[in-house]
C-alpha positions in Angstrom: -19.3 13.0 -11.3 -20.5 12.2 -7.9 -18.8 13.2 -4.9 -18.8 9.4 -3.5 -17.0 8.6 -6.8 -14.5 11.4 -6.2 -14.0 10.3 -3.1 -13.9 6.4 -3.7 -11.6 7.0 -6.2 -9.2 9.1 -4.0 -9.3 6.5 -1.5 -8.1 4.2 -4.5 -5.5 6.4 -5.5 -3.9 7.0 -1.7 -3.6 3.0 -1.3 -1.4 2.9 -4.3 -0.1 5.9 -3.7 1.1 4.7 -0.1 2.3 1.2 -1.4 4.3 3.0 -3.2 5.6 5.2 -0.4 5.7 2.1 1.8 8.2 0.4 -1.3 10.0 3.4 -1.7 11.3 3.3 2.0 11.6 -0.1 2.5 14.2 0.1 -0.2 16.1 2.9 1.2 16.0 1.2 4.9 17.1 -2.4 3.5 19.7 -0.7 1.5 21.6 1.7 4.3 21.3 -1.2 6.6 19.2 0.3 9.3 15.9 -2.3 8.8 14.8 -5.0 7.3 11.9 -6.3 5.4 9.8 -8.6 7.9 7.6 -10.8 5.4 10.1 -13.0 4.7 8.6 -13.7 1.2 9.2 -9.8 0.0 12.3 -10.2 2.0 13.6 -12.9 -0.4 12.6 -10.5 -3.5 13.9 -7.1 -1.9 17.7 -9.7 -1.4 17.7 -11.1 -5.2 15.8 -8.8 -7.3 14.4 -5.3 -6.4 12.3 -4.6 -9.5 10.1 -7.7 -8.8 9.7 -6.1 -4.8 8.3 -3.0 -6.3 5.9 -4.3 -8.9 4.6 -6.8 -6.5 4.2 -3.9 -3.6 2.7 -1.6 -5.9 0.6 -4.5 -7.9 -1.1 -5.7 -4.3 -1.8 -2.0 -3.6 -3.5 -1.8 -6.8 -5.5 -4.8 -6.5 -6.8 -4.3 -3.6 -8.0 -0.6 -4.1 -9.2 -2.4 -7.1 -11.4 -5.0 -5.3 -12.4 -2.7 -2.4 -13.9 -0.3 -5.4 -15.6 -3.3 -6.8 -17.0 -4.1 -3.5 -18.2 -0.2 -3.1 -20.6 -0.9 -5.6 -22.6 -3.2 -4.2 -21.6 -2.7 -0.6 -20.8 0.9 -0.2 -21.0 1.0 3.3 -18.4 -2.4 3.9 -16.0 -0.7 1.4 -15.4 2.9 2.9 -14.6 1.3 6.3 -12.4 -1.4 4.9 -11.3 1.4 2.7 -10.6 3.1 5.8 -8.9 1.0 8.1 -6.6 0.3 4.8 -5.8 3.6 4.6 -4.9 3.5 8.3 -3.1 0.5 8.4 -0.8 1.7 5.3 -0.3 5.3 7.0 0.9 3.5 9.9 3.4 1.4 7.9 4.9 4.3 6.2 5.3 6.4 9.3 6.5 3.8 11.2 9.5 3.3 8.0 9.7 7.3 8.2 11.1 7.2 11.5 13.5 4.6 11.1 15.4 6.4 8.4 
């Protein structure tokens, strides 16, 4: 396997994993009262049904690793830096839910 796949797929992996993360603490923020959820669409879902929050959080993760590893193969170059500042973006977002636990 080629280390551009390895690493492609790693990328892939980290913006689902962070979704996740990013779920995961949103929950636990909404739920002890000390934050709220600001898209007010996700919002709605995190108030009347937490299951569909967390499959559409993790689902968006997953399509977009999904169509940033579709557009690696033909633009390799575009997909690592939106891969990237993804990555960035989504690190931000958990950190920033971190420290308001």
């Amino acid at each position: 396997m080629r280390a551009e796949a390895v690493a492609v797929g790693a990328m892939a992996g980290g913006m689902v994993l962070l979704g996740t993360a990013d779920a995961y603490l949103t929950t636990q923020i909404v739920v002890h009262g000390s934050g709220y959820e600001l898209n007010p669409i996700m919002r709605y879902l995190l108030d009347h049904s937490v299951n569909t929050f967390w499959l559409l959080k993790i689902l968006g993760s997953a399509i977009a690793a999904f169509f940033l590893v579709r557009i690696y193969q033909r633009y390799p170059k575009l997909a690592c830096f939106a891969f990237g500042a993804c990555l960035a973006i989504m690190a931000g977002i958990v950190l920033w839910n971190l420290f308001q636990i």
